[in-house]
N, C-alpha and C positions, 0 to 999 in steps of 0.2 A: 114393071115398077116394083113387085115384088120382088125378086131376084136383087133389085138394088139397092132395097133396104138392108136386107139381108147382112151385104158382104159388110156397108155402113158398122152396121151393129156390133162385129166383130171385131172389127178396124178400133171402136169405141172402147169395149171393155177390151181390149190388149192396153190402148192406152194409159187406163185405170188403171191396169192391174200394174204397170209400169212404173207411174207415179205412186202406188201405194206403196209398191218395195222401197224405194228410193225414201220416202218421209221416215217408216220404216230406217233402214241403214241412217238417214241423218240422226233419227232419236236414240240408235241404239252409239252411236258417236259421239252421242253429247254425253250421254247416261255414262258413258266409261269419262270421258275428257272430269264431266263431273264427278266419278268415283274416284280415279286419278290426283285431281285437284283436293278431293278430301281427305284421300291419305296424303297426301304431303303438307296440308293444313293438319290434320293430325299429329305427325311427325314433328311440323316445327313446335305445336306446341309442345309436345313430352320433351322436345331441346329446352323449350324455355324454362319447362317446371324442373328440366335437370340444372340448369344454368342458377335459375332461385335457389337450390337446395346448394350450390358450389357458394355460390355469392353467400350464404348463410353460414357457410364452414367455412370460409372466408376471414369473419368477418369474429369466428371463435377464434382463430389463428389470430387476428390482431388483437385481441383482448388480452389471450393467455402470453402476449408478447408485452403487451403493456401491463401486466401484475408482476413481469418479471424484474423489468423494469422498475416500477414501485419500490419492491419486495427489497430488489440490489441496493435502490436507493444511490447508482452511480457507479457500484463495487464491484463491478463485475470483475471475474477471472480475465487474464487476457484470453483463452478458451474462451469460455462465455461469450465474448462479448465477438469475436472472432465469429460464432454462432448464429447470434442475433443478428448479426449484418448480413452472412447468409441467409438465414430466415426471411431477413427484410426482402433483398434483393430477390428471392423465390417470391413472396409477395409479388412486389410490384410487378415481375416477370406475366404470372397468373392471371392480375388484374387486369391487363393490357389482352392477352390471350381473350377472355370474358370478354372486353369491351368490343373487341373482335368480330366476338361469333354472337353479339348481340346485335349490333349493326348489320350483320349478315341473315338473323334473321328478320330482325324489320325491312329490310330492302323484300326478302319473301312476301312479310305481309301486304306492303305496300302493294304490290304485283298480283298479289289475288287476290279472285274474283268473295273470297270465304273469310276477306279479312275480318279480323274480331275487333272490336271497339275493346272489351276486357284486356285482350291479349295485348293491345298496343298501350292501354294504361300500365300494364304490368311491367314491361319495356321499357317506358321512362320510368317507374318506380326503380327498376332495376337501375336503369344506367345513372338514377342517385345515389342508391348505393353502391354502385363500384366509384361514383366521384366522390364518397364521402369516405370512400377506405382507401382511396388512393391519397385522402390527407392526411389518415392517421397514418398512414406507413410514411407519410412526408415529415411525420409531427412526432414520430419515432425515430426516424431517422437524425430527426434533430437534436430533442432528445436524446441520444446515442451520442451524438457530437460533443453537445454539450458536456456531456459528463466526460468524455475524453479530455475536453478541454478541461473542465474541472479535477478532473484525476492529475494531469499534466503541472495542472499550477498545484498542487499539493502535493505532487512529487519535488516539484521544483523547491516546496517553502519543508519539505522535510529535509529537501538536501542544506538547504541555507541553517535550519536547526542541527544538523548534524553536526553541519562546518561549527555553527557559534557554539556548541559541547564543548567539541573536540577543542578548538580554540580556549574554551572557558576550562576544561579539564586539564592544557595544557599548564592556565596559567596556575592553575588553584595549584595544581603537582610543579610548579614552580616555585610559588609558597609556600608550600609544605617542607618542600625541600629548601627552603631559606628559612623555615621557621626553626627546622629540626638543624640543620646546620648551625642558625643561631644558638640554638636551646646546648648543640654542644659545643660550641667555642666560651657561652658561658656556664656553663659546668666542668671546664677543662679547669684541672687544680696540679702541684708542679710540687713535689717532697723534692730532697737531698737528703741521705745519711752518709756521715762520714766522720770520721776522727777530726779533732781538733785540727792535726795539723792539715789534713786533705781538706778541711773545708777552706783552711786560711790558704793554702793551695789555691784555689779554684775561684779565691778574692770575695769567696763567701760571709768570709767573717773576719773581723780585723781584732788584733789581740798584742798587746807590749806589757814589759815590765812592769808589775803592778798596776797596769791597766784591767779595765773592766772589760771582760768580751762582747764586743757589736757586730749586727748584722752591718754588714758593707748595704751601701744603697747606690751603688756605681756599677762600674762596668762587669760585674759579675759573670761568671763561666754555667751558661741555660744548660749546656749541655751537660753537665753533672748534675744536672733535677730529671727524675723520671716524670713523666707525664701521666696521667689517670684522669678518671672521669669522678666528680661528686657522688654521682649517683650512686656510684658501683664500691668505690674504696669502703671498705670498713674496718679492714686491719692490714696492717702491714707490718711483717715480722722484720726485724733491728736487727737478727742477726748478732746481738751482744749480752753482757751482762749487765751495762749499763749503760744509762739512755735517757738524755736528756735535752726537749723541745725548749729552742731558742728565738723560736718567731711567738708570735703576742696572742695564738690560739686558746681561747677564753677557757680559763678552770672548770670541768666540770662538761666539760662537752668531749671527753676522751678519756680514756685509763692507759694505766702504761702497766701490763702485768706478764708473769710470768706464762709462757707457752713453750713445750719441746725443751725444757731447759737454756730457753734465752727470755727476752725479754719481747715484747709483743706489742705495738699500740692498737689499740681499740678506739674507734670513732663513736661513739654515746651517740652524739647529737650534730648531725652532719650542717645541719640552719650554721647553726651557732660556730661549731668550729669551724668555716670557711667565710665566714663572718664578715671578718675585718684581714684575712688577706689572703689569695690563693696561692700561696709560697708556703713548705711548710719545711722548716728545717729541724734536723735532729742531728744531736751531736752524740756519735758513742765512744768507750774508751774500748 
């Protein structure tokens, strides 16, 4: 009987000793599965405080986008604004990448066994803020538009001011030049000098036997009158020793005097002496 306790005894503690290793290896399997599991619970979260800190510089990028904005007031360079639309478009690129790898890692937390109640508030905290900067980059972008559109209709209403100048400029220098065209057809004034007989010549002047001499007031020869301008006449040399005005140019609005050894007229007072006719005839011997 003894003998057969014995071998029992043996048979027992090898058992033990069997099952002790084994709870052993299960504990030291969990200890890692569980060390394992909290570095990678670690990890997501230092992703998610790097994600926070992106979403935060983020979200400086759409601010300093929107004072620039402000700032233009509309006016952007075509540069500029060429910029800005890049800018945007790298935005919203960003935004979508974040919403990404936020979604990637809540599907982590969900899954483990270490999830955090903090960490999953921070999660939806986050993925507000990437849906609240995905409306400003919406609300910039529109904004952007808008002032294109605004820029385009003020391009449009400077060209229609330009056209109405340019039109109005036309006509004004149309005027001008009718005003000044008029202002010299009436200051156009018409002399003749000539001898007696060249003026009766030319149907100037009509004269008979103890007749009085008359200006002709008929078909007359234009072309024996030199043309001048009022303005500008103030003497006109006769060319003779004597020299005598036969149209009805008023006393005292002209001299008739000596210059170079002939005879000279002098205009005094131009009002006066174109008066009452722009014809001025002189008769020399």
């Amino acid at each position: 009987m003894r003998k057969l306790i014995i071998p029992l005894l043996s048979v027992a503690l090898l058992f033990g000793s069997c099952t002790d290793k084994e709870k052993e290896q299960q504990e030291r399997e969990q200890a890692e599965a569980s060390k394992a599991e909290l570095i990678a619970a670690v990890a997501d979260r230092d992703q998610l405080l790097t994600l926070v800190n992106e979403i935060s510089s983020g979200m400086e990028q759409i601010k300093q986008l929107e004072n620039i904005l402000t700032v233009s007031g509309g006016n952007e360079t075509p540069g500029q604004k060429a910029q800005i639309q890049a800018d945007i478009a790298a935005i919203q690129k960003t935004l979508q990448e974040r919403r990404e790898k936020l979604e990637e890692l809540e599907k982590k937390l969900a899954s483990s066994s270490k999830q955090n109640s903090a960490l999953q508030q921070t999660i939806t905290s986050l993925r507000s803020q990437i849906d609240s900067q995905s409306q400003e980059i919406a609300s910039l972008r529109g904004n952007l538009s808008d002032a294109t559109a605004r820029i385009g209709s003020l391009d449009a209403e400077v060209d229609s001011l330009n056209t109405a100048v340019t039109q109005v400029t036309a006509e004004r220098d149309s005027v001008d030049m009718q005003k000044t065209q008029l202002a010299n057809e009436l200051n156009l004034c018409y002399y003749a000098i000539g001898t007696k007989a060249e003026l009766k010549d030319n149907k100037i002047i009509e004269t008979g036997f103890l007749r009085k001499t008359k200006l002709m007031k008929g078909d007359f020869d234009r072309t024996f009158f030199t043309v001048a301008d009022k303005r500008t006449l103030t003497t006109i040399d006769l060319n003779s020793n004597k020299a005598e005005v036969l149209t009805n140019q008023p006393a005292g609005s002209y001299v008739i005097s000596e210059g170079n050894g002939h005879k000279v007229l002098r205009i005094t007072n131009p009002a006066a002496f174109w008066s009452l006719s722009n014809y001025l005839v002189i008769k020399i011997d």
